[in-house]
C-alpha positions as CSV (number, residue, x, y, z in Angstrom):
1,X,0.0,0.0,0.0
2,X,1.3,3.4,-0.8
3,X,2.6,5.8,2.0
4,X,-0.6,8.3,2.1
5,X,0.5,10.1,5.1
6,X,1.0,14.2,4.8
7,X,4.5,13.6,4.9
8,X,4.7,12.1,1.9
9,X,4.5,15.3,-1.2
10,X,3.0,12.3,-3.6
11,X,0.0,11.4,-1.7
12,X,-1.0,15.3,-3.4
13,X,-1.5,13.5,-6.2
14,X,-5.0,13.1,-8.1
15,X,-7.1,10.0,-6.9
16,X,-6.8,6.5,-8.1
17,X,-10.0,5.8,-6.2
18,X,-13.3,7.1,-4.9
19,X,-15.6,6.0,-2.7
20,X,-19.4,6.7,-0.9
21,X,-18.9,7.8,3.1
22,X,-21.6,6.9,5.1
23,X,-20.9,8.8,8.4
24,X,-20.0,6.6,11.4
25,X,-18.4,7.3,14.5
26,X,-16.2,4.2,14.2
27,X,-15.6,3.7,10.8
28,X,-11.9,4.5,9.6
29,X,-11.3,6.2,5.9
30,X,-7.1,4.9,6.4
31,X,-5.9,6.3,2.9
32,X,-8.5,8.9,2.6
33,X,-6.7,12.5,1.2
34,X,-9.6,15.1,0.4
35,X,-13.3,14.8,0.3
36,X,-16.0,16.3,-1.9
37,X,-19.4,16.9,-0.4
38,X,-22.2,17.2,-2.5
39,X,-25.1,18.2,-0.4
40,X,-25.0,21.8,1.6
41,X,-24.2,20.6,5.5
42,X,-21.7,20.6,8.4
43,X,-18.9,18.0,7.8
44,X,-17.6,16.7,11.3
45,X,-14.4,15.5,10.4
46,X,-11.5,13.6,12.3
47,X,-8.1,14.1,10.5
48,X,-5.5,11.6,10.3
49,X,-3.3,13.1,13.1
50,X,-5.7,14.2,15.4
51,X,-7.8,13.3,18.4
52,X,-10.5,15.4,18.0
53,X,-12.7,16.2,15.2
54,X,-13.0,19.4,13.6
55,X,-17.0,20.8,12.2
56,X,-16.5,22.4,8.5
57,X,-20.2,24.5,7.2
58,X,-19.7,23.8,3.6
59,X,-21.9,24.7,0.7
60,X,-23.1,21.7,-2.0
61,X,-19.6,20.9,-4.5
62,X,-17.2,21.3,-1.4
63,X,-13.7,19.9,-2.0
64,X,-12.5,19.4,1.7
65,X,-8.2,18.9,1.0
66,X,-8.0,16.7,4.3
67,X,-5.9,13.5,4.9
68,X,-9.6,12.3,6.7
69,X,-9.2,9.6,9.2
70,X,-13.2,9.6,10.1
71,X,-16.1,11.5,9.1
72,X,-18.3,11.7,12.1
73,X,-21.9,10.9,12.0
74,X,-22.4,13.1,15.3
75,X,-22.6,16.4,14.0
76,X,-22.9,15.9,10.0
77,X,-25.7,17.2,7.9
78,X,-24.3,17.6,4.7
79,X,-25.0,14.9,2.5
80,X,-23.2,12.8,-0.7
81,X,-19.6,13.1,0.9
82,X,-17.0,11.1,-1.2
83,X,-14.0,10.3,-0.3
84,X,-10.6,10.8,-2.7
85,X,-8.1,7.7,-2.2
């Protein structure tokens, strides 16, 4: 598996993969480097290197540049979130 972490300048590069996020307080997005939200929300998102999450207020066709480690479901309204591998 390639080194994704924000150390690594090539993980900047476009994705090879996407993927649907269903928000869950548990569920890991290991890999994850930027996610695009499609419905008009608050994003509660954990980043790789933290312990806390963070709340983003994003309008629909948000590109969130974020090495996600979770995207909470306490505190998310926005809606169609994908997430960039």
């Amino acid at each position: 598996m390639p080194d994704f972490t924000p150390s690594n300048p090539g993980a900047m590069f476009p994705a090879y993969k996407l993927a649907a996020v269903t928000p869950s307080n548990d569920t890991l997005l290991t890999g994850c480097r930027g996610l695009w939200v499609g419905g008009a929300g608050t994003v509660n998102v954990m980043a790789c290197n933290d312990t806390a999450a963070v709340s983003f207020t994003v309008p629909a066709g948000t590109l969130l540049p974020v090495f996600a480690l979770k995207v909470m479901a306490t505190g998310t309204s926005a809606t169609n979130i994908i997430a960039f591998y």
